[in-house]
OpenMM code with the backbone's topology and positions (N, CA, C; nanometers):
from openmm import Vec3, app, unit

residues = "UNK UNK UNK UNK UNK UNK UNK UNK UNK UNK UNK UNK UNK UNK UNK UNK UNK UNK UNK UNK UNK UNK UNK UNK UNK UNK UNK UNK UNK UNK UNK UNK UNK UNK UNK UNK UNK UNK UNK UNK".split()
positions = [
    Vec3(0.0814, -0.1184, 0.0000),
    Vec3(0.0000, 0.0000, 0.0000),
    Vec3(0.0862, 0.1253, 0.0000),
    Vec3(0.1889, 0.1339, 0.0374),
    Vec3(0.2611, 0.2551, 0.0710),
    Vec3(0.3682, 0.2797, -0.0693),
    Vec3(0.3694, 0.1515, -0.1581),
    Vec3(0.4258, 0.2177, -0.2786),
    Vec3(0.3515, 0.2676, -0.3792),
    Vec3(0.2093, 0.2359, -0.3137),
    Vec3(0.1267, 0.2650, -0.4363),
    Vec3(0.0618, 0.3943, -0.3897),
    Vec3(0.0744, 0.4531, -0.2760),
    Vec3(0.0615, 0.5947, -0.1934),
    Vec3(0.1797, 0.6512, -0.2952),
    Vec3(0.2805, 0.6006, -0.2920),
    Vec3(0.3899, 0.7270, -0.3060),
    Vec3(0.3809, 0.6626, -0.4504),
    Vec3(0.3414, 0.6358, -0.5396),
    Vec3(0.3378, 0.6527, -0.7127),
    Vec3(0.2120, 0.7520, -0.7343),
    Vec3(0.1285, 0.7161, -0.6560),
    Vec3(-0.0193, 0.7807, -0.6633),
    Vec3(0.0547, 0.9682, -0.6707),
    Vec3(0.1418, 0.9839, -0.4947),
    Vec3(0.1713, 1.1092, -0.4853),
    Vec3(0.2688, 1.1743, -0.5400),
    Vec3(0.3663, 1.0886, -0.6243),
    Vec3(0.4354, 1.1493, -0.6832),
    Vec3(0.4708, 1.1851, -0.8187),
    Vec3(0.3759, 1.0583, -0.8898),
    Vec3(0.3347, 1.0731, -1.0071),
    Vec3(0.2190, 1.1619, -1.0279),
    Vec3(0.1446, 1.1395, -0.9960),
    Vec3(0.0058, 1.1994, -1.0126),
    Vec3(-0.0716, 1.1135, -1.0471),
    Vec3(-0.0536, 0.9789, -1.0663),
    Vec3(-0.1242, 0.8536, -1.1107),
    Vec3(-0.2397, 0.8297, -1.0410),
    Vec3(-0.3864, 0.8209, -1.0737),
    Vec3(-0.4932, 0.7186, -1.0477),
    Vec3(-0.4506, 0.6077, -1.0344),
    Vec3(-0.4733, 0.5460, -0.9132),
    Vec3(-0.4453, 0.3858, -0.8993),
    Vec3(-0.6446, 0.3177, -0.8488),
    Vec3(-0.6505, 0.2320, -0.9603),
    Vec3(-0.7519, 0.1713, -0.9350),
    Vec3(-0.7548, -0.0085, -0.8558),
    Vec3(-0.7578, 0.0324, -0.7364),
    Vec3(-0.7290, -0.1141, -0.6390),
    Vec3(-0.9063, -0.1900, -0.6250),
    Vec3(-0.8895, -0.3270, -0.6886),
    Vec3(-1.0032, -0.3842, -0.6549),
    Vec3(-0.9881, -0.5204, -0.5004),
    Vec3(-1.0453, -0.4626, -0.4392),
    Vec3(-1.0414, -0.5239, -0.2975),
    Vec3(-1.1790, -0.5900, -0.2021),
    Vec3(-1.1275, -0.6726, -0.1621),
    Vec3(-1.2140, -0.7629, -0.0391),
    Vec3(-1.1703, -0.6661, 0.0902),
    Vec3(-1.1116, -0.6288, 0.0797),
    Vec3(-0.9793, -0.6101, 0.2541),
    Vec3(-1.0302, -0.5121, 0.3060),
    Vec3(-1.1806, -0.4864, 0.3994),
    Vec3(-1.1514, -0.3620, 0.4385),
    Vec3(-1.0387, -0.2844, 0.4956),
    Vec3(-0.9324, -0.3513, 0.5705),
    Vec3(-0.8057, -0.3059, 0.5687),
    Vec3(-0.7109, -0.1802, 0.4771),
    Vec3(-0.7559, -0.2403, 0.3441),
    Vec3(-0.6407, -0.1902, 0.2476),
    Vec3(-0.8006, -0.1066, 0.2219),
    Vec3(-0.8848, -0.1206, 0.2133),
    Vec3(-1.0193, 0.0089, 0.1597),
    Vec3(-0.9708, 0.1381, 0.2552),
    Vec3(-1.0233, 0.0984, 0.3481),
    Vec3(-0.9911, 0.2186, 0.4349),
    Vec3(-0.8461, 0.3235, 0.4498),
    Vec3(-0.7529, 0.2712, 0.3196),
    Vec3(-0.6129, 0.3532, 0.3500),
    Vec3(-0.6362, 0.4197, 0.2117),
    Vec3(-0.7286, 0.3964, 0.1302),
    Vec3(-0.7197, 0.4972, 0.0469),
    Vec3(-0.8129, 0.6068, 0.0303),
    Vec3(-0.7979, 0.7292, -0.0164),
    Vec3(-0.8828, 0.8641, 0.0006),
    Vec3(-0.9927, 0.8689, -0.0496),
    Vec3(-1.0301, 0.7645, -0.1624),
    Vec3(-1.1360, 0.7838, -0.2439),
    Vec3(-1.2043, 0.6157, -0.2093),
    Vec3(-1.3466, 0.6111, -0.2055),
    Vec3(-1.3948, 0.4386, -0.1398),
    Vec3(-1.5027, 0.4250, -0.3045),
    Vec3(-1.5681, 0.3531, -0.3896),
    Vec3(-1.7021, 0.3466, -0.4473),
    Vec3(-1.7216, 0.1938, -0.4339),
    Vec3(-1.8389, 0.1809, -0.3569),
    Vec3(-1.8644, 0.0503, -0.3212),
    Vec3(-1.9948, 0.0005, -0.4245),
    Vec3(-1.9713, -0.1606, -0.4764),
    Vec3(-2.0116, -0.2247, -0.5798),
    Vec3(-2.1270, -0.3059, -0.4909),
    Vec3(-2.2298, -0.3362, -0.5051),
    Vec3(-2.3051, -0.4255, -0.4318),
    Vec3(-2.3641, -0.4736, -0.5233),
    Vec3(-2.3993, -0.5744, -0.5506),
    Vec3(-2.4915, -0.6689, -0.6377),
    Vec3(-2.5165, -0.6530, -0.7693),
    Vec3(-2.3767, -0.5489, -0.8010),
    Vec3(-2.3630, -0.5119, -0.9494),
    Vec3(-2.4032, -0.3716, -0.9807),
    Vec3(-2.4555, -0.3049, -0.8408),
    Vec3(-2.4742, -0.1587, -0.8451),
    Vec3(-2.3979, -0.0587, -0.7753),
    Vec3(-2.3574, 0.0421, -0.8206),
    Vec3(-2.3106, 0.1185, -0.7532),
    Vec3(-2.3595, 0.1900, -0.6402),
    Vec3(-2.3272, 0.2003, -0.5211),
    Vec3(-2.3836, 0.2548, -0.4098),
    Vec3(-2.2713, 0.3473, -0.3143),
] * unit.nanometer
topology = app.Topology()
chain = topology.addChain("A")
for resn in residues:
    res = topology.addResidue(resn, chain)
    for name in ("N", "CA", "C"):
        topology.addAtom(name, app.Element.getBySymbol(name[0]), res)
């Protein structure tokens, strides 16, 4: 998570992480949660 913090901040890169982990959800700034094929 922390190399993909510092490519995100130093590039300027969008990083799109698809995750189970609330762990690793909660460390990034932006959340859009998928439920049953809808966006919510």
């Amino acid at each position: 998570m922390s190399l993909l913090r510092e490519i995100n901040q130093t590039t300027g890169q969008t990083i799109i992480m698809v995750t189970h982990s609330p762990e690793a959800a909660r460390s990034t700034s932006c959340m859009i949660t998928v439920q049953d094929g809808v966006i919510i």
